[in-house]
BALOBA-1460 file (C-alpha; in Angstrom, 3 decimals):
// residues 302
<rec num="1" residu="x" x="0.000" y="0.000" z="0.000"/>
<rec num="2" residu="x" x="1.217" y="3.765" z="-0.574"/>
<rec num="3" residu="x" x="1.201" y="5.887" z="2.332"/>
<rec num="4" residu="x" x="2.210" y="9.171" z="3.262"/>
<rec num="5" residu="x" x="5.341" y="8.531" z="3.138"/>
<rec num="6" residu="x" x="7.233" y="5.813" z="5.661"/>
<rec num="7" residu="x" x="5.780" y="7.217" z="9.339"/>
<rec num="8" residu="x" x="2.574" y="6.582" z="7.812"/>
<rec num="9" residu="x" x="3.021" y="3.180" z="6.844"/>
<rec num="10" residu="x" x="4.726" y="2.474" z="10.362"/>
<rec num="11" residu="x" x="1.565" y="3.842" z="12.224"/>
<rec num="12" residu="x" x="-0.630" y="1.636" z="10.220"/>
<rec num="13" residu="x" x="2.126" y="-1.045" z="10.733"/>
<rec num="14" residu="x" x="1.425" y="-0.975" z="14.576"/>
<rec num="15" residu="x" x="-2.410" y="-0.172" z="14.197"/>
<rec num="16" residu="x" x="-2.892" y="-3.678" z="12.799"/>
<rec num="17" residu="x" x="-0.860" y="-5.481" z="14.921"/>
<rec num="18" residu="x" x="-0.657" y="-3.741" z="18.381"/>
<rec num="19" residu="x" x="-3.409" y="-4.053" z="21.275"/>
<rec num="20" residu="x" x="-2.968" y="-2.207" z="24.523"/>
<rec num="21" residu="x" x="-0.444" y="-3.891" z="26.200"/>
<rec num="22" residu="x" x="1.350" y="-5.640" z="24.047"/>
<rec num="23" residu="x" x="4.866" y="-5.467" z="23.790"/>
<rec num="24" residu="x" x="6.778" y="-4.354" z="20.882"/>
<rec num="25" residu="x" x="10.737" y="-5.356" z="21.152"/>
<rec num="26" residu="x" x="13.186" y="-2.789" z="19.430"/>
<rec num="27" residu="x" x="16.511" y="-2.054" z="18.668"/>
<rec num="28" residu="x" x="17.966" y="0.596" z="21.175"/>
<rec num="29" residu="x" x="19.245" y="3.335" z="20.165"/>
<rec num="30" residu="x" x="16.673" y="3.466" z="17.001"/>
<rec num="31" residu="x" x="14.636" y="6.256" z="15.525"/>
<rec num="32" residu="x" x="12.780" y="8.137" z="18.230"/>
<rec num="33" residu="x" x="9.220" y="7.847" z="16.742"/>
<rec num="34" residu="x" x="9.384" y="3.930" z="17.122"/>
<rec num="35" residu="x" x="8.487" y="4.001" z="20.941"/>
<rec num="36" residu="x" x="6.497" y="7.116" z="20.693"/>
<rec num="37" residu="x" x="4.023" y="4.775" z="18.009"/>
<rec num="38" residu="x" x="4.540" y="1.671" z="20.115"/>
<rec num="39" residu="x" x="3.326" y="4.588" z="23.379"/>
<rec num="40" residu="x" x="-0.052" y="5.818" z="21.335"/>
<rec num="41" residu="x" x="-1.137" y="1.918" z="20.898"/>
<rec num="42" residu="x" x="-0.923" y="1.930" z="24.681"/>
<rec num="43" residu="x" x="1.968" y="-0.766" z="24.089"/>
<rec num="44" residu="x" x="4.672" y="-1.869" z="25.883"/>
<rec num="45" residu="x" x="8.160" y="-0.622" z="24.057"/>
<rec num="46" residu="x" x="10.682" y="-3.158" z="25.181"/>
<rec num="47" residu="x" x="14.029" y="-1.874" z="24.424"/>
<rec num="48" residu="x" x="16.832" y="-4.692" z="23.414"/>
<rec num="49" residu="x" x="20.551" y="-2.749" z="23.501"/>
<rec num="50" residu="x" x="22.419" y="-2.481" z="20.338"/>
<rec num="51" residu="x" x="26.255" y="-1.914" z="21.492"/>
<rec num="52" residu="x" x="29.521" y="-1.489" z="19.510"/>
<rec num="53" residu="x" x="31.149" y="-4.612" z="20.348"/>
<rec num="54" residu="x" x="28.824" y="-6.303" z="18.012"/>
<rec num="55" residu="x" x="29.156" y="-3.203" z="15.152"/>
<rec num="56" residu="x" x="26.024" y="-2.078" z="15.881"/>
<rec num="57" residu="x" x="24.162" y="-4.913" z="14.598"/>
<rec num="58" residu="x" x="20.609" y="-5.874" z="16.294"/>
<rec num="59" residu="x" x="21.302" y="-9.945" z="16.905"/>
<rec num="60" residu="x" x="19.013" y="-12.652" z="17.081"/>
<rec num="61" residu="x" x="19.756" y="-14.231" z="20.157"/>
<rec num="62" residu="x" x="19.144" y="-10.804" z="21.698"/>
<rec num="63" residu="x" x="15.332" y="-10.286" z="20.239"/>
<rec num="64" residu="x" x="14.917" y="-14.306" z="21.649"/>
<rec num="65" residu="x" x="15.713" y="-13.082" z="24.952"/>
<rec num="66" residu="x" x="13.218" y="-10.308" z="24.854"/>
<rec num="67" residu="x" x="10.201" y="-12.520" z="23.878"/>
<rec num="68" residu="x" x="7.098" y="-13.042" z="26.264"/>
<rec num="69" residu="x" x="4.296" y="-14.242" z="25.660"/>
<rec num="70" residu="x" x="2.891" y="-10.753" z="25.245"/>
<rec num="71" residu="x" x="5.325" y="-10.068" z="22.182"/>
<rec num="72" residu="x" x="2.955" y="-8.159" z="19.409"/>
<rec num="73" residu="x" x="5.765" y="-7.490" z="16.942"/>
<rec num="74" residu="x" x="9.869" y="-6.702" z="16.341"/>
<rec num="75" residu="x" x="10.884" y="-3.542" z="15.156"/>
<rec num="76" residu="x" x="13.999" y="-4.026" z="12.909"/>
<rec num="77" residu="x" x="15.818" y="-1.429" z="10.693"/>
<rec num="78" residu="x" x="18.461" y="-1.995" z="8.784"/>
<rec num="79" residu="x" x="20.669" y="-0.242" z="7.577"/>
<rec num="80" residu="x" x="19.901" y="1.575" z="10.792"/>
<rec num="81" residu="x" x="19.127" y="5.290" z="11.776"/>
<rec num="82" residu="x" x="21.105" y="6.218" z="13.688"/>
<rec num="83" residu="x" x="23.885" y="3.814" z="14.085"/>
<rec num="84" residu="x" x="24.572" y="3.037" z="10.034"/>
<rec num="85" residu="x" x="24.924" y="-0.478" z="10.517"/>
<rec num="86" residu="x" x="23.542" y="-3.400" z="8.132"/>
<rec num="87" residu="x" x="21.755" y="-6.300" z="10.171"/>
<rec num="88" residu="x" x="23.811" y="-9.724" z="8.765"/>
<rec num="89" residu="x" x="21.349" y="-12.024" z="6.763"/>
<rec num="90" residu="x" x="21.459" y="-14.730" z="9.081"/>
<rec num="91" residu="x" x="19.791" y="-12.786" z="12.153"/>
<rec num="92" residu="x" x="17.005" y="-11.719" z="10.298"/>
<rec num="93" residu="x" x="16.242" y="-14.852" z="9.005"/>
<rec num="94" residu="x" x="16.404" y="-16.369" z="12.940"/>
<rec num="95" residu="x" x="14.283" y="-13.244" z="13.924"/>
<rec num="96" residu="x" x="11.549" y="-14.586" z="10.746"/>
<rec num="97" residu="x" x="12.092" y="-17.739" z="12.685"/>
<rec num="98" residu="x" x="11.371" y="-16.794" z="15.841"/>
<rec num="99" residu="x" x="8.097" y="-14.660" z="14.960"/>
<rec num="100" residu="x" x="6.936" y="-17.752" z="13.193"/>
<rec num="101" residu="x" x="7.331" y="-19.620" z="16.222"/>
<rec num="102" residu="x" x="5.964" y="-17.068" z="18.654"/>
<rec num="103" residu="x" x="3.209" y="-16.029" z="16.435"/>
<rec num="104" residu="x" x="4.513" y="-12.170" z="16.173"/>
<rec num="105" residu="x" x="5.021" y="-9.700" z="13.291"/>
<rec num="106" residu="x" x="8.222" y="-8.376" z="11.662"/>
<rec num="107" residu="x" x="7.742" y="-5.047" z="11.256"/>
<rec num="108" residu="x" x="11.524" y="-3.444" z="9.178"/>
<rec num="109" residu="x" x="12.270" y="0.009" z="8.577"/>
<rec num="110" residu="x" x="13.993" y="-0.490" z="4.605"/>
<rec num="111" residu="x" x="14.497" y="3.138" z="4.252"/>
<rec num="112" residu="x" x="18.061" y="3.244" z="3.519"/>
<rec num="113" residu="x" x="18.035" y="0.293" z="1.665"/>
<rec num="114" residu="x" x="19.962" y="1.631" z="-1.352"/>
<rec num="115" residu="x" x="22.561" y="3.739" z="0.852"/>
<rec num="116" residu="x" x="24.877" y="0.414" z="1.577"/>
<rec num="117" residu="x" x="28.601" y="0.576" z="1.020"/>
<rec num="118" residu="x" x="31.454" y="-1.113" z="0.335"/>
<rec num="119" residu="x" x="30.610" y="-5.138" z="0.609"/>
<rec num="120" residu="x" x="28.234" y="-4.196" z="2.957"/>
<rec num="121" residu="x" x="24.680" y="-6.525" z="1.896"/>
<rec num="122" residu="x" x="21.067" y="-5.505" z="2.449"/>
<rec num="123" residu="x" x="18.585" y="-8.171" z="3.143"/>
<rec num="124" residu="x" x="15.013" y="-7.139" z="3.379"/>
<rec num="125" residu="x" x="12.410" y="-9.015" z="5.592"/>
<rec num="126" residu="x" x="10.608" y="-10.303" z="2.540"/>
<rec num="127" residu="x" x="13.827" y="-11.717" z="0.992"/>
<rec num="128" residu="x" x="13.970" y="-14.813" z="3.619"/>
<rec num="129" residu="x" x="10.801" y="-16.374" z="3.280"/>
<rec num="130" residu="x" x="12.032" y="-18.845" z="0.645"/>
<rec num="131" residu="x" x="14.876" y="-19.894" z="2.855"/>
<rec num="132" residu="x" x="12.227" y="-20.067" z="6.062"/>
<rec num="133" residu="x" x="9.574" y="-22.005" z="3.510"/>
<rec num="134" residu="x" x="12.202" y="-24.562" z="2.550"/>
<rec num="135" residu="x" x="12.769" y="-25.675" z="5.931"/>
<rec num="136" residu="x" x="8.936" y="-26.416" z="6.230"/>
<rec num="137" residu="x" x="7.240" y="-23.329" z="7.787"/>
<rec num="138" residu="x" x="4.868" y="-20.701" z="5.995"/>
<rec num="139" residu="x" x="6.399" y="-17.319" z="7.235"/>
<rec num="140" residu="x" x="4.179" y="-14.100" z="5.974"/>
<rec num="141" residu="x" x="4.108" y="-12.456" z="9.528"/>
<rec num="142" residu="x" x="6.321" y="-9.671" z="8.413"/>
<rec num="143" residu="x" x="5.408" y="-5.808" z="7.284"/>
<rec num="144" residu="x" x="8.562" y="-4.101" z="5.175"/>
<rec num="145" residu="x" x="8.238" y="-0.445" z="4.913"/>
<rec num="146" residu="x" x="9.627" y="1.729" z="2.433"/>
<rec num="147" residu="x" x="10.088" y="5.005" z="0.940"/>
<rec num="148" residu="x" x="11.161" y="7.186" z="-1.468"/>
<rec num="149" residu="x" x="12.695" y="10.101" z="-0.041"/>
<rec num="150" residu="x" x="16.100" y="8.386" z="1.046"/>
<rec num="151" residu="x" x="16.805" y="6.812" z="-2.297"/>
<rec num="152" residu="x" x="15.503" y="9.620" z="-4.491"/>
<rec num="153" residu="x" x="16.017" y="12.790" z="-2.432"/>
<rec num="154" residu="x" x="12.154" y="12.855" z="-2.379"/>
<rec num="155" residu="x" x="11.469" y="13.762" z="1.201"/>
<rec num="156" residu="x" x="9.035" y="16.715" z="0.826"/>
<rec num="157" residu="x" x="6.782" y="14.616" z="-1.663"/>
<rec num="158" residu="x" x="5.914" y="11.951" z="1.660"/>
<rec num="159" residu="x" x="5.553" y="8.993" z="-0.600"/>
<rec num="160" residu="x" x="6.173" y="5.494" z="1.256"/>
<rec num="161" residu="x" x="4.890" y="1.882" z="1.343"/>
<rec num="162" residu="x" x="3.899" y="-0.917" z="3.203"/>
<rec num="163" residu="x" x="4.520" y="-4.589" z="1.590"/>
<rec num="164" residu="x" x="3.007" y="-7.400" z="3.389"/>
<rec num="165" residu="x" x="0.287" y="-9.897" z="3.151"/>
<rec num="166" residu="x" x="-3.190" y="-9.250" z="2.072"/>
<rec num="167" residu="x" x="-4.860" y="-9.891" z="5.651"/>
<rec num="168" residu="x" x="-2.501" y="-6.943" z="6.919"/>
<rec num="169" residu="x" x="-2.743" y="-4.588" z="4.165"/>
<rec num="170" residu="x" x="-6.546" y="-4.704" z="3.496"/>
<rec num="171" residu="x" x="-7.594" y="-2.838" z="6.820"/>
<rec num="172" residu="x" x="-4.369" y="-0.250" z="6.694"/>
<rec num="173" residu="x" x="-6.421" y="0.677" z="3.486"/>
<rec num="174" residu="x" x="-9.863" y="1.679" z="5.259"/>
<rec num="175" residu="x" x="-7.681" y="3.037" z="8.155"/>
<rec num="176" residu="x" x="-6.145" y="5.317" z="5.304"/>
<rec num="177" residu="x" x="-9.414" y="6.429" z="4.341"/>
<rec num="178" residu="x" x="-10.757" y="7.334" z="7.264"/>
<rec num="179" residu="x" x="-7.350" y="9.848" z="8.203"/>
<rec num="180" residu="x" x="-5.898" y="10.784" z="4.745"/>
<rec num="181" residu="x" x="-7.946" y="9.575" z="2.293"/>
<rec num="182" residu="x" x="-5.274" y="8.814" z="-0.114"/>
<rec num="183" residu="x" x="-1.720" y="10.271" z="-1.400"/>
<rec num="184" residu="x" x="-2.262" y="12.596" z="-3.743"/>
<rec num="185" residu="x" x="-1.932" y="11.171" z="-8.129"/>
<rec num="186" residu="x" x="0.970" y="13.385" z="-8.888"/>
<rec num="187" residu="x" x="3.061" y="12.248" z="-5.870"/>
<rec num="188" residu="x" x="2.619" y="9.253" z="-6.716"/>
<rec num="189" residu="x" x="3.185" y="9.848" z="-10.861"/>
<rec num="190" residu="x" x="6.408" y="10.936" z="-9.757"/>
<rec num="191" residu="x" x="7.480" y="7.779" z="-7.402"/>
<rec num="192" residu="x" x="6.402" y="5.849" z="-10.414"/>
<rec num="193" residu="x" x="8.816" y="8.118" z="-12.404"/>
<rec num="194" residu="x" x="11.664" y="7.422" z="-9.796"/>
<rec num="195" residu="x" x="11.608" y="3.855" z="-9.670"/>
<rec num="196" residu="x" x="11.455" y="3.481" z="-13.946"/>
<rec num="197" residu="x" x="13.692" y="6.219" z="-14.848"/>
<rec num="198" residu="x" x="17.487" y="5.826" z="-14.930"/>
<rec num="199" residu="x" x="18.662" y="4.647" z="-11.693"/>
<rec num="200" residu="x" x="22.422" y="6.559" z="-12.579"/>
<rec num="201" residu="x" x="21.585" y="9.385" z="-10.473"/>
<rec num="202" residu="x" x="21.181" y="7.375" z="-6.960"/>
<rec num="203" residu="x" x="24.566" y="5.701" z="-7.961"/>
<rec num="204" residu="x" x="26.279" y="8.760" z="-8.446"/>
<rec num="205" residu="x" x="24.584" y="10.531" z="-4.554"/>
<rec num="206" residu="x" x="25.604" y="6.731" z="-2.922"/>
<rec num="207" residu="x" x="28.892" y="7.611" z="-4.488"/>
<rec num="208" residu="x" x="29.216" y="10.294" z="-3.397"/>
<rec num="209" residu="x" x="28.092" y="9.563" z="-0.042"/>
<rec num="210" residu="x" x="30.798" y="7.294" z="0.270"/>
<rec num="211" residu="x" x="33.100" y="9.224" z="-0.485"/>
<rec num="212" residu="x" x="32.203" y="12.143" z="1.870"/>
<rec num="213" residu="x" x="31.835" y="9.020" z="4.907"/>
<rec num="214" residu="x" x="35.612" y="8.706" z="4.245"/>
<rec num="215" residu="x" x="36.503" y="12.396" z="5.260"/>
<rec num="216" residu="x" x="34.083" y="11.989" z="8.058"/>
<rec num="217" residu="x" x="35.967" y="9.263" z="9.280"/>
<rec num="218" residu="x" x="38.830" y="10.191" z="8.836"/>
<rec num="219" residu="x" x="38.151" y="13.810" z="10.487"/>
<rec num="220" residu="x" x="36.596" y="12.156" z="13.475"/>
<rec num="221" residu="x" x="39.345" y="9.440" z="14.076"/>
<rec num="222" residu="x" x="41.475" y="12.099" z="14.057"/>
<rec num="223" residu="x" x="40.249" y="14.440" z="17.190"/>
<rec num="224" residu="x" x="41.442" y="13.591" z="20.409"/>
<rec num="225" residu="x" x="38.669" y="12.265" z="22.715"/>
<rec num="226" residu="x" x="36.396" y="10.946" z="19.429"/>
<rec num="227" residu="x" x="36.121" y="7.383" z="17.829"/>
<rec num="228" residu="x" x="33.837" y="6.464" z="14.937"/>
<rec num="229" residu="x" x="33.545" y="2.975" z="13.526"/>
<rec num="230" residu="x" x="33.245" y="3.259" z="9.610"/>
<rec num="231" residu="x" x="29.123" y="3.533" z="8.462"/>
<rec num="232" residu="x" x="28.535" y="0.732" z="6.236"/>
<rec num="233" residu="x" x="25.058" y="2.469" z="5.469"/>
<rec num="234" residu="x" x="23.112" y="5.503" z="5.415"/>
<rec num="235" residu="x" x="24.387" y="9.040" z="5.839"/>
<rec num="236" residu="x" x="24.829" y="9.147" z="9.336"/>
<rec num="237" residu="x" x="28.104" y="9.248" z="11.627"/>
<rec num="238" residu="x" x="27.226" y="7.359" z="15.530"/>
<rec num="239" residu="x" x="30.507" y="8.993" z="17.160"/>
<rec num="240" residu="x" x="31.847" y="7.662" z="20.268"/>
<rec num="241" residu="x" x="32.160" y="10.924" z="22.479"/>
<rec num="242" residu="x" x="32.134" y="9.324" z="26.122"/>
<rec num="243" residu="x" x="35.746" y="9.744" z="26.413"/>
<rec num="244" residu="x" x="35.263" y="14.019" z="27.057"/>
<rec num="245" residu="x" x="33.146" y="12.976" z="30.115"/>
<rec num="246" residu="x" x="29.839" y="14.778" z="29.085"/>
<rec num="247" residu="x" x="26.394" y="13.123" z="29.300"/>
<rec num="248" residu="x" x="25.435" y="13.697" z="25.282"/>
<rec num="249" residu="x" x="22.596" y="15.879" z="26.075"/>
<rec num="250" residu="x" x="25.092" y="18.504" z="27.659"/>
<rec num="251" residu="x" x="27.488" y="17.717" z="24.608"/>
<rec num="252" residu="x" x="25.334" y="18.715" z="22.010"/>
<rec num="253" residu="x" x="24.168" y="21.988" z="24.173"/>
<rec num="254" residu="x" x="27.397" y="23.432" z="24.671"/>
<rec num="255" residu="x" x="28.308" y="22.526" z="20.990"/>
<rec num="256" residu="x" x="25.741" y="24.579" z="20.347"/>
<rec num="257" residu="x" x="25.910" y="27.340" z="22.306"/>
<rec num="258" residu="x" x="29.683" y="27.662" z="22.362"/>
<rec num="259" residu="x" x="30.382" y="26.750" z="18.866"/>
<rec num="260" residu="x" x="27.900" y="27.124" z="16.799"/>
<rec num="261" residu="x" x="27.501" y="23.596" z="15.901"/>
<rec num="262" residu="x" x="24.391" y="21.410" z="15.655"/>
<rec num="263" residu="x" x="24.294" y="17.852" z="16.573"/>
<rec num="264" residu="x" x="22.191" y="15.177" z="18.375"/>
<rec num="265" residu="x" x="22.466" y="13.455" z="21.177"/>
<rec num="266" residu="x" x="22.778" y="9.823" z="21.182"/>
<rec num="267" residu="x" x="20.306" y="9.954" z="24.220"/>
<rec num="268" residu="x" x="17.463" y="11.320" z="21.900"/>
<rec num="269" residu="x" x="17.541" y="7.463" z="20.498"/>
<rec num="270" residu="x" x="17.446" y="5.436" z="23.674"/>
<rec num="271" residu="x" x="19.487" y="5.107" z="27.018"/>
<rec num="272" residu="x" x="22.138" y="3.147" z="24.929"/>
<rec num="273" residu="x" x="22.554" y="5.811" z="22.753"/>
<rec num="274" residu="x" x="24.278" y="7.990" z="25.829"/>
<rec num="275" residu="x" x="28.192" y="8.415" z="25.083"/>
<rec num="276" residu="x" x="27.412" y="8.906" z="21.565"/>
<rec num="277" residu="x" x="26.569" y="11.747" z="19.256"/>
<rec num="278" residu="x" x="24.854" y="11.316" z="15.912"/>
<rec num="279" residu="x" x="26.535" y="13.657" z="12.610"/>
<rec num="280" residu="x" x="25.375" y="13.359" z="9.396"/>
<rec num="281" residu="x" x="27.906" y="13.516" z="6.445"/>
<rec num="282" residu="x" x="24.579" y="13.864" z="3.620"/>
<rec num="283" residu="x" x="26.288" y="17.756" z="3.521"/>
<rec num="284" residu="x" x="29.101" y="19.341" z="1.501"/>
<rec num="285" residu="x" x="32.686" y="18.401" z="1.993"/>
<rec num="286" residu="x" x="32.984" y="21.853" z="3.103"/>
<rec num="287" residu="x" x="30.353" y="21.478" z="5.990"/>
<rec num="288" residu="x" x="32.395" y="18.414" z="7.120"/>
<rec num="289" residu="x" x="35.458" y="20.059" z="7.127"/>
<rec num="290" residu="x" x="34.199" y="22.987" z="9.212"/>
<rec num="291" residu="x" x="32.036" y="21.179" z="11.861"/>
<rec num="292" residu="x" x="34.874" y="19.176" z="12.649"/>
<rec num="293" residu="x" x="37.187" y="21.867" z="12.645"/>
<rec num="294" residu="x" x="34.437" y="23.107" z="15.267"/>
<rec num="295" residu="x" x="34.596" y="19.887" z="17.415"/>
<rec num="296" residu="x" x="38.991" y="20.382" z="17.169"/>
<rec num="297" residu="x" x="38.099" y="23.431" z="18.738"/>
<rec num="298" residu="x" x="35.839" y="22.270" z="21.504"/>
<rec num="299" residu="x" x="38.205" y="19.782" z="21.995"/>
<rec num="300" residu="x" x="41.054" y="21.798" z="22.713"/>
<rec num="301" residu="x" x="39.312" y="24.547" z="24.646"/>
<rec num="302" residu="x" x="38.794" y="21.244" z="27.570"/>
């Protein structure tokens, strides 16, 4: 189903399978709105902590050891906001596993699912149900959400999607059309557009992306106090900061204030996220070079 754009497809994600009460197990840190969805459902977020010993990658074993028998649904998104990690293959298809076992839903965030670099592979939910059919189970309990405003710099036209079986899509539809009736034609004349036109263009910004990661890395690595493991997705830099002895929240206020630099706090996307600071290298070389010419500066002034 189209939606207005991926938030609506996640709300509609959670409407059909979330009572009050249930619990909804995701990654932490992970996108803010995620608990605040899981919150209006009168759910139970449970958070399951996503550290860098493991390169930021939600595991398997970790989502089993979350399960009760109130478990609605898993939340997984890869490649991630905010950390830029890529879940491996062979934890998504245990976490299909496991929801076909414990009769729960798969809901994944596939936003970034063209901004993967290097060797790094995606794997979307929907990809492992031949490998979960051939070892004699029926796995459809999964919701994959996309959009076009990563891949195709689309974000103010709000176009997204929800792919999953019929007996979740069908009532998403009449819960459209009582809230937004329906994305308007042209918006979605133009995703049609994206997706058949020449796909050289979203080479050439991953590219490019890639390219600017490297500077961001290297930048980073290089200011005492800082560590960033290299983004194998997205646009976005998860930078170790807990070495300058600030809780992030403070951080990212006297960036601000002092230097004239805007961050995030790694807080803002869970109690793991504290220690960390999220950057964003989707911004001119120039940009890079002078916000981390701004952090040398904080750093020295310690």
């Amino acid at each position: 189903m189209v939606s207005f754009g991926a938030m609506e497809a996640l709300t509609f994600a959670l409407d059909v399978t979330v009572s009050p009460g249930d619990e909804v197990i995701i990654p932490d840190p992970s996108f803010p709105n995620y608990m605040g969805q899981v919150h209006r459902l009168g759910g139970v977020a449970v958070s399951v902590p996503v550290t860098e010993d493991n390169d930021f990658k939600l595991r398997a074993e970790d989502v089993r050891s979350a399960i009760t028998d109130k478990t609605a649904a898993v939340i997984i998104n890869s490649p991630s906001n905010p950390l830029g990690s890529v879940m491996d293959r062979a934890d998504i298809e245990q976490i299909a596993a496991l929801a076909d076992d414990h009769g729960f839903t798969v809901i994944s965030d596939e936003v970034y699912d063209k901004m993967v670099f290097d060797d790094a592979v995606f794997t979307s939910i929907a990809e492992v149900k031949p490998s979960i059919a051939e070892a004699g189970a029926e796995f459809d309990r999964f919701l994959a959400i996309g959009s076009f405003s990563k891949t195709y710099a689309m974000t103010g036209w709000r176009c997204g999607f929800v792919i999953g079986s019929e007996d979740f899509i069908a009532p998403m539809a009449l819960l459209q059309e009582g809230l937004t009736s329906s994305l308007p034609g042209f918006v979605q004349e133009a995703a049609v557009a994206a997706i058949e036109g020449p796909q050289t263009a979203v080479e050439e910004m991953v590219a490019s992306y890639a390219r600017r990661r490297e500077l961001m890395v290297e930048r980073i690595n290089a200011i005492d106090g800082l560590s960033l493991l290299r983004p194998a997705a997205t646009f976005y830099a998860w930078v170790n900061v807990s070495e300058w002895g600030l809780d992030s929240w403070e951080l990212a206020t006297q960036l601000l204030e002092k230097h004239n630099l805007a961050t995030i706090p790694g807080s803002a996307f869970g109690p793991a996220g504290e220690g960390y600071l999220r950057l964003t290298f989707a911004v001119s070389d120039e940009t890079i070079n002078t916000a981390c010419d701004r952090l040398e500066a904080f750093a020295s002034s310690r």
